[in-house]
C-alpha positions as CSV (number, residue, x, y, z in Angstrom):
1,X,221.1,-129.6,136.7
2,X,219.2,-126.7,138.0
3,X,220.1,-122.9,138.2
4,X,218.7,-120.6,141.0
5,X,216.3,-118.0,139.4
6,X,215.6,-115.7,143.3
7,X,214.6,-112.8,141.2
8,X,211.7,-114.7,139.7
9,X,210.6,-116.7,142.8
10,X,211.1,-113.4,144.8
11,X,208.6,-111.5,141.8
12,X,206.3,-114.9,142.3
13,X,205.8,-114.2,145.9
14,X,205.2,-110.4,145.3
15,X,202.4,-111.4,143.1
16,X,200.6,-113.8,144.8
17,X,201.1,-111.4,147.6
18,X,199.1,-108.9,145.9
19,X,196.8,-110.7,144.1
20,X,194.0,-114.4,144.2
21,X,196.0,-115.5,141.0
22,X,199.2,-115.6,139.3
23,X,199.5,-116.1,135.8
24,X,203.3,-117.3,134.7
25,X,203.7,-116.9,131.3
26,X,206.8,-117.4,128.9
27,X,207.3,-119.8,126.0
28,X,207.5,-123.4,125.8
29,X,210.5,-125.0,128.1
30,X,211.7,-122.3,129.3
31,X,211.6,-124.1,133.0
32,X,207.8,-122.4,133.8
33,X,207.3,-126.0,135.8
34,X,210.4,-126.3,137.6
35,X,210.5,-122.7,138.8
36,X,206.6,-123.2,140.2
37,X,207.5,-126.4,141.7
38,X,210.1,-124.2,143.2
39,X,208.1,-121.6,144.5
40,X,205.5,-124.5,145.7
41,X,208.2,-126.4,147.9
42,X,207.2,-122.9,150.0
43,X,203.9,-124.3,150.5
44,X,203.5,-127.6,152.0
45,X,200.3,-129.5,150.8
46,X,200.3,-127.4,147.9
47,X,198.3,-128.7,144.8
48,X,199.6,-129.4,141.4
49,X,198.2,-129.9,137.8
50,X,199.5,-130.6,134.8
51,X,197.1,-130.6,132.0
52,X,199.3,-132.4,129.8
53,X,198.8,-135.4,132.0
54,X,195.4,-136.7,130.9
55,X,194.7,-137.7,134.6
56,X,194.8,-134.3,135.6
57,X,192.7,-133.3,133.0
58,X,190.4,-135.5,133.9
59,X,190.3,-134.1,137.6
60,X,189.6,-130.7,136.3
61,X,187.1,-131.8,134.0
62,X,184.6,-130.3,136.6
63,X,185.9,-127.3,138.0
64,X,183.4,-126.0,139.6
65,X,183.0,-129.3,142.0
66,X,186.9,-130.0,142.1
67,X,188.4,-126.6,142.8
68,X,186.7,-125.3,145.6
69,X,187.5,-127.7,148.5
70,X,191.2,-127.5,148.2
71,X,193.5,-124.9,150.7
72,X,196.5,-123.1,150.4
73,X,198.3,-123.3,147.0
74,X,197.1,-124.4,143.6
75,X,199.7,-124.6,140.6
76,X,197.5,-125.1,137.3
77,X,200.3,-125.6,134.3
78,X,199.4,-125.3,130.5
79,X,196.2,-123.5,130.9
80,X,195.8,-122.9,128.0
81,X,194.9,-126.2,127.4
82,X,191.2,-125.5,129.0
83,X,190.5,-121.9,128.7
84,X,187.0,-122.3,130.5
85,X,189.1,-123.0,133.9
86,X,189.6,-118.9,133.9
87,X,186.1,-118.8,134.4
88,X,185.5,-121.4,137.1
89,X,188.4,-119.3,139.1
90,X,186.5,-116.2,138.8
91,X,184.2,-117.0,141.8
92,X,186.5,-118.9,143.6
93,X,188.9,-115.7,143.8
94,X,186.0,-113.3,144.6
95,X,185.0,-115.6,147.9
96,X,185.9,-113.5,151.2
97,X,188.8,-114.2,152.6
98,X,189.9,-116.5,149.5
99,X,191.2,-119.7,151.3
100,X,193.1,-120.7,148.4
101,X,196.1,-118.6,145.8
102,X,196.4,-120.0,142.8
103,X,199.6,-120.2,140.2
104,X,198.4,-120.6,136.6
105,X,201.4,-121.8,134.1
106,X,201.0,-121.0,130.1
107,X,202.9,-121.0,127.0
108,X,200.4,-118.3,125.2
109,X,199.9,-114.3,126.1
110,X,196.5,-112.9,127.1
111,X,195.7,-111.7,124.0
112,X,195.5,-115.5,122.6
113,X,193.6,-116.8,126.0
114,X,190.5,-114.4,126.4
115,X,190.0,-115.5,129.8
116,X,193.0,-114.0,131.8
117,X,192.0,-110.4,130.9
118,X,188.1,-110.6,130.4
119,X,187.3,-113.7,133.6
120,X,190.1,-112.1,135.9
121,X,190.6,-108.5,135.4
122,X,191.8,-107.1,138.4
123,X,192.2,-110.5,139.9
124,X,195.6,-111.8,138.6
125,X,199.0,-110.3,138.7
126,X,201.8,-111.5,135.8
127,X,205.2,-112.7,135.7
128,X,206.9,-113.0,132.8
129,X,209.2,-115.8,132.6
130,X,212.1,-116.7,129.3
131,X,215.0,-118.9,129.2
132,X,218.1,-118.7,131.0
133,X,219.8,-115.1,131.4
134,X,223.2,-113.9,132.2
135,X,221.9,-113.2,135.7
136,X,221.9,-117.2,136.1
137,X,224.3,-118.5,133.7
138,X,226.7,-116.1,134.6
139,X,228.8,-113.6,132.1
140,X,231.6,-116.5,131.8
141,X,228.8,-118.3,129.9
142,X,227.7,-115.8,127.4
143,X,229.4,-117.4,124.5
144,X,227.6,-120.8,124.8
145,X,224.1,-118.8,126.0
146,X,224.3,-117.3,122.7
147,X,225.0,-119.7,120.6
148,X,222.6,-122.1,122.3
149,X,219.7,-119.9,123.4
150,X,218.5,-119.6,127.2
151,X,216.2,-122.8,127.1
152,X,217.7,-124.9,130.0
153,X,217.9,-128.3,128.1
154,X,219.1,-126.8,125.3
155,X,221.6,-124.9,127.3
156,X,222.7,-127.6,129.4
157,X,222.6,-130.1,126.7
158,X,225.9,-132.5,126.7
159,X,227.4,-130.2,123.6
160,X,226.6,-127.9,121.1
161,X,225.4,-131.0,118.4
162,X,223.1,-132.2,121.4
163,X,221.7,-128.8,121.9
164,X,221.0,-128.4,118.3
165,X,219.0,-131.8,117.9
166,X,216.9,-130.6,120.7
167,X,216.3,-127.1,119.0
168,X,215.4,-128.6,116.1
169,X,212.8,-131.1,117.5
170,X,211.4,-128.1,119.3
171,X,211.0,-126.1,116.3
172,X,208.8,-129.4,115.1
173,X,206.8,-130.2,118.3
174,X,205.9,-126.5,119.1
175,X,204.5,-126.5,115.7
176,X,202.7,-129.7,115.5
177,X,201.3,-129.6,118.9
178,X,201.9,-126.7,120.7
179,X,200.3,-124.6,118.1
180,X,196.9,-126.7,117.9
181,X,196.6,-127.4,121.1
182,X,195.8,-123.8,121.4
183,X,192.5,-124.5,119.3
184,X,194.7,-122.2,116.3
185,X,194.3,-123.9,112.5
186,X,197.7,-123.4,111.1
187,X,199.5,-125.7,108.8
188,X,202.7,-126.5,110.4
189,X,204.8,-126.4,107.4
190,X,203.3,-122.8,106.3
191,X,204.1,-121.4,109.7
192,X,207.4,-122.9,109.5
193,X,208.4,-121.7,106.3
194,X,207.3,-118.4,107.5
195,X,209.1,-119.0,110.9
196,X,212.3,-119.1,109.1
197,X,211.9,-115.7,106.9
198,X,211.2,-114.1,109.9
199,X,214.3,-115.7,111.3
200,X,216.1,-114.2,108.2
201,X,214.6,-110.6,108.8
202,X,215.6,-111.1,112.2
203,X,216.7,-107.1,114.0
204,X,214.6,-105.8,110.4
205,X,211.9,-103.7,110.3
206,X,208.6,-105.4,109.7
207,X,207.5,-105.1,106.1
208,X,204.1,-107.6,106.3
209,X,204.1,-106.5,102.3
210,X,207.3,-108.1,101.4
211,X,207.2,-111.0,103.6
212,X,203.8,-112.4,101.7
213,X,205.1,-111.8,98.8
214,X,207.7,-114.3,99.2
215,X,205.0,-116.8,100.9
216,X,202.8,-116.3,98.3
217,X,199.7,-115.4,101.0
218,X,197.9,-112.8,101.5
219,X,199.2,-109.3,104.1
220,X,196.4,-110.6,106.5
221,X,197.3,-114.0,106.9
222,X,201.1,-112.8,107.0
223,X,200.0,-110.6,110.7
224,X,197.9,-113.5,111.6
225,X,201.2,-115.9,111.5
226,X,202.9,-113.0,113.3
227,X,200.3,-112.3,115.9
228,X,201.0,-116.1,116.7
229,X,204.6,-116.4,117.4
230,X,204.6,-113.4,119.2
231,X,201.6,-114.4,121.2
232,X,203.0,-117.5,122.0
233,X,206.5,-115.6,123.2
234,X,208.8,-117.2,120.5
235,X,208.9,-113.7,118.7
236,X,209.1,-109.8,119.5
237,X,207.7,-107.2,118.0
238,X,209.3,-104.2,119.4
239,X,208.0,-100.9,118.8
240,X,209.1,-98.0,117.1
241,X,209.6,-94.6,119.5
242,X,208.0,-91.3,117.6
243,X,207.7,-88.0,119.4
244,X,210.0,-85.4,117.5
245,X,207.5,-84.0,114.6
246,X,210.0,-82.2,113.6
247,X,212.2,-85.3,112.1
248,X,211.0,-88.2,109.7
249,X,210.3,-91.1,112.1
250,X,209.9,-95.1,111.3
251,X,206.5,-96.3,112.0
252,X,206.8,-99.7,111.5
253,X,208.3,-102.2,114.5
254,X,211.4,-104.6,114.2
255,X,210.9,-108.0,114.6
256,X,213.6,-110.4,116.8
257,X,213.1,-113.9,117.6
258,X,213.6,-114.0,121.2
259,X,215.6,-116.9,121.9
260,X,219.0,-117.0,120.0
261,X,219.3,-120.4,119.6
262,X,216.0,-121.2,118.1
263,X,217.2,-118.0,115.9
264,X,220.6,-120.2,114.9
265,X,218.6,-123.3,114.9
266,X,216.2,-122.1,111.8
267,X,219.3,-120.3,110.3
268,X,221.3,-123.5,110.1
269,X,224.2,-122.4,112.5
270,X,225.0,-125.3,114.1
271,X,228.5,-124.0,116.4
272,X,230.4,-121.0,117.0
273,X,232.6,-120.6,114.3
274,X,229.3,-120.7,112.0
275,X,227.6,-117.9,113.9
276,X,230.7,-116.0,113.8
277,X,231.0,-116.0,109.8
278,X,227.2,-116.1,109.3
279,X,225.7,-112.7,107.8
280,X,223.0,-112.6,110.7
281,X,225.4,-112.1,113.3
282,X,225.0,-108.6,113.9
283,X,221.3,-109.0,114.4
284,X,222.0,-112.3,116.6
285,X,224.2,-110.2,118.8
286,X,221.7,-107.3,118.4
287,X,218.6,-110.0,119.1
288,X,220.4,-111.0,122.3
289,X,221.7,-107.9,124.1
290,X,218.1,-106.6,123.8
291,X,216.8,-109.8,125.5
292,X,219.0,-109.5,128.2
293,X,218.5,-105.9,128.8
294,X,214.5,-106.4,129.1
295,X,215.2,-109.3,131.3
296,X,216.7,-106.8,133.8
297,X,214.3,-104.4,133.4
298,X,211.5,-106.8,133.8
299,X,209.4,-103.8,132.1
300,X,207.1,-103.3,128.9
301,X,208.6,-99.5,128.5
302,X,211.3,-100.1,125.3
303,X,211.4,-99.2,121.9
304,X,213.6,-98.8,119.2
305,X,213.9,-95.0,117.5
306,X,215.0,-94.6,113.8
307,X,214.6,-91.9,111.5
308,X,214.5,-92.0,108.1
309,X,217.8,-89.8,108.2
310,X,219.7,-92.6,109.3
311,X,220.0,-91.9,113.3
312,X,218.6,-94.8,115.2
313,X,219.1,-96.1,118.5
314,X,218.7,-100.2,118.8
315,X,216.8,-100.0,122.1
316,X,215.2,-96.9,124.6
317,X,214.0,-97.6,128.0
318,X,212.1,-95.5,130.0
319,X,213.6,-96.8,133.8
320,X,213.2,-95.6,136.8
321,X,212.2,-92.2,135.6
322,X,215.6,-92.0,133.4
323,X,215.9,-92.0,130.0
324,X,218.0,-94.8,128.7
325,X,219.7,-95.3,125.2
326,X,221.3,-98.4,124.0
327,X,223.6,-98.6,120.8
328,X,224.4,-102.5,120.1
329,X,227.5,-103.1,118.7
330,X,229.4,-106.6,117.4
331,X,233.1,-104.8,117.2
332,X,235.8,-105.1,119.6
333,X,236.4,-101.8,120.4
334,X,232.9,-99.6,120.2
335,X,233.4,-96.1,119.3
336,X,231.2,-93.1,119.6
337,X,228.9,-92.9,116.6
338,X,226.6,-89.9,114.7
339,X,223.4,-91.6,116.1
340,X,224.5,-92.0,119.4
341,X,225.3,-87.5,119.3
342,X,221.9,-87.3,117.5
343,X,219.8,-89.5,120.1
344,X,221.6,-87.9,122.8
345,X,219.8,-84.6,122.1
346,X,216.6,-85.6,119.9
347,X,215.5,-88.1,122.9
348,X,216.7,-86.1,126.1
349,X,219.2,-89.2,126.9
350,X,219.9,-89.0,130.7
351,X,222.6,-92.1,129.6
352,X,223.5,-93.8,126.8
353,X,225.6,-97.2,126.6
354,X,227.2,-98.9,123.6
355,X,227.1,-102.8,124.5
356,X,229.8,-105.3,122.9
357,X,231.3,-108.4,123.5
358,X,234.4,-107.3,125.2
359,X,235.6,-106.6,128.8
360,X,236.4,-103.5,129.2
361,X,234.1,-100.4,130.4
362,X,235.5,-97.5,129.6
363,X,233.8,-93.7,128.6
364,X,232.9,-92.4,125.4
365,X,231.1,-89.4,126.2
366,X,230.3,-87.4,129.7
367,X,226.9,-89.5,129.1
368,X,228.0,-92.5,127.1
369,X,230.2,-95.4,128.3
370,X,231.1,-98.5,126.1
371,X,229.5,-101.7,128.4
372,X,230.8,-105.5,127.9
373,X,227.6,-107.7,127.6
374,X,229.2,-109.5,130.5
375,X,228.4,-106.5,132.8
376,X,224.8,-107.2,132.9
377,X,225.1,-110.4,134.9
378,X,225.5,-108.0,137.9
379,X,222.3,-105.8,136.6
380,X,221.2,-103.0,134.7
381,X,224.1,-99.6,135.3
């Protein structure tokens, strides 16, 4: 089975529209192949390389004699896998006239392959891709997209056991290959074990202290684990929001994994009733509303805002020139709260929304309205 994603084939077309090259980037399996094949069905004749398949490898083993002859559209998947082909596109982009777009596919950010931002500066335009939202499950699904996370085959799997078997073989194969295979010299079992305290200080502020205490390894090695989920999209680090020197503001970011079923999956939640008397799921609800809410966005303006007072908003966005609060709630009936009054004035809220898991929307506030996760199926209000 495959769900329609138009808003990302539509942002696909706007880049390549724009720009020589388009990097797609997201995490492992989140259907980064399927969408470009998608998006290539536009093009007829378009060329397509997996660098998983040793073949294809082996007939980009030369860039610099294979690429240039070839017209129209050219999808290069797992890039990462040959970091020197950024360099080889470099020229080929800069020709007048360029005869040929290209559509590079990775599992890893910019910041862990050089070559995007130093070989193609001003040259490629990027779409971020994750799992399967509520825009393309729909909000009748939210309940199993939770529990099960947005990956397509782990979201489509036959049930919930089948979904967690593939989660967990996941967890195993993105560790034992996916991590290597981007040149990185990590034991697997370390950065699992520190995969799963992150999962446990999932929706916590980062404390890189405290965690290597409890791994026994040193603060630096502790960011360097960190730098690499995050870089290879399978954790966020979102940032703290300071501007008010008048009020004690956290500094330090909170960490979320991004998909919620890899989150259960590393928690040992295995089905609904679980997650619902687990002690994480608060922060799983928390973890999940905020990935939904930047999937509509599509934007890197959000942070968190907390002060050591005890106000705190879960997630700001700056949107469309408006100023966006957003109070995350697991209740059934959301109620105005102190730190939604004391955002509303400290941040200059133009509108504020307490998300749950209900149905009804209904006002809490001239400027604050309790919104049913479901809601944001239709978009961002």
């Amino acid at each position: 089975m495959i769900l329609p994603r138009p808003g990302y084939l539509l942002e696909l077309q706007r880049a390549l529209d724009a720009n020589p090259v388009c990097a797609l980037l997201g995490p492992r399996q989140c259907g980064k192949t399927t969408l470009a094949r998608q998006f290539a069905a536009r093009y007829p004749g378009a060329h397509h390389f997996d660098l998983e398949v040793a073949s294809d490898r082996a007939a980009l083993a030369q860039p610099d004699l294979a690429l240039p002859p070839l017209r129209g559209l050219v999808v290069i998947d797992e890039i990462q896998r040959s970091p020197d082909l950024f360099r080889a596109l470099r020229p080929l982009v800069d020709r007048p006239g360029p005869p040929a777009r290209y559509l590079v596919l990775g599992s890893a950010s910019p910041t862990l392959i050089r070559g995007v931002s130093e070989s193609l500066a001003g040259r490629v335009g990027f779409v971020d891709l994750s799992g399967f939202g509520l825009a393309e499950v729909g909000g009748t699904e939210f309940r199993r997209l939770w529990l099960r996370g947005g990956l397509p085959r782990s979201f489509l799997a036959a049930d919930d056991a089948a979904s967690l078997r593939w989660r967990d073989d996941f967890v195993r194969t993105f560790l034992e290959r996916g991590i290597p295979e981007l040149g990185l010299r990590v034991a697997s079992e370390a950065l699992r074990r520190f995969w799963t305290l992150v999962a446990h200080h999932h929706g916590q502020l980062w404390n890189a202290a405290e965690i290597s205490r409890a791994l026994g390894v040193s603060a630096n090695t502790v960011r360097r684990y960190l730098d690499i989920l995050a870089g290879t999209y399978v954790v966020r680090r979102l940032p703290p929001w300071h501007e008010n020197l008048k009020k004690r503001e956290v500094r330090s970011p909170k960490v979320y994994l991004r998909d919620s079923g890899l989150l259960h999956a590393l928690l040992g939640v295995a089905d609904s009733r679980g997650l619902l008397g687990h002690p994480k799921v608060g922060a799983s609800w928390e973890g999940l509303a905020i990935e939904q809410l930047l999937a509509q966005v599509r934007d890197r303006e959000a942070w968190f805002w907390r002060t050591h007072g005890g106000a705190e908003i879960d997630l700001l966005l700056l949107h469309q020139g408006r100023r966006l609060g957003f109070e995350i709630q697991h209740v059934s009936a959301p109620t105005m709260s102190r730190s939604l009054h004391v955002a509303l004035d400290d941040l200059r809220l133009d509108r504020a929304f307490v998300v749950y898991p209900g149905e009804r929307r209904y006002a809490l506030h001239d400027r604050v309205e309790a919104l049913p996760l479901t809601a944001l199926a239709a978009g961002l209000p």
